[in-house]
N, C-alpha and C positions, 0 to 999 in steps of 0.2 A: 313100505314106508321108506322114506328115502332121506336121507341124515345130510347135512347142511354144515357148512363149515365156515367162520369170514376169513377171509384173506387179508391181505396188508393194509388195504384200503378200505376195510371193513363191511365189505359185499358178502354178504352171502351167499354161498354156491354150494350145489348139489356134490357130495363127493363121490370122483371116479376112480376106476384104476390109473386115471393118467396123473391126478392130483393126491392120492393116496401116500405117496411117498414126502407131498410136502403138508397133510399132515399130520402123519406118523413123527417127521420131524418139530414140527412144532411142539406136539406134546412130549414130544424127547424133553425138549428143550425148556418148558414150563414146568416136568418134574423135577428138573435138574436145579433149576434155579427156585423151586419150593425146597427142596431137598438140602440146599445150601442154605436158606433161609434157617430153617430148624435147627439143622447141626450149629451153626453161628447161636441161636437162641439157646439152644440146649451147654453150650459151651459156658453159656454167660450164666445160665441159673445153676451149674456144678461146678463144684470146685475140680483144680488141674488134677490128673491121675496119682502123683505123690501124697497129695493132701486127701485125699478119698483112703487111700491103701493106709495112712498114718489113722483117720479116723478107725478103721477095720478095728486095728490093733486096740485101740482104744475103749471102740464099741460091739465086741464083736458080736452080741445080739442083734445088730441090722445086718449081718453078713450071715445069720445063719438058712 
């Protein structure tokens, strides 16, 4: 079975060893930028690391 990839132009092609490295880079590059997406998201539903550490103190039943 033989795995299929589209390229820039959105062609489908069979991947080879000569094409394998672009990609390996492609998927670099889409976990990178899902990966930034998260941390961004993840930053906005938590509060900054002062105001987390100040809750601790507060509540320390969610810290145990």
């Amino acid at each position: 079975m033989w795995e299929t990839f589209k390229n820039k132009i959105e062609e489908s092609i069979f991947v080879t060893k000569e094409i394998y490295g672009d990609v390996f880079a492609y998927v670099k590059q889409q976990c990178e930028e899902v990966a930034t997406q998260l941390i961004t998201q993840l930053q906005i539903w938590f509060l900054v690391q002062h105001c987390m550490d100040a809750l601790g103190i507060v509540y320390p039943q969610y810290w145990l």
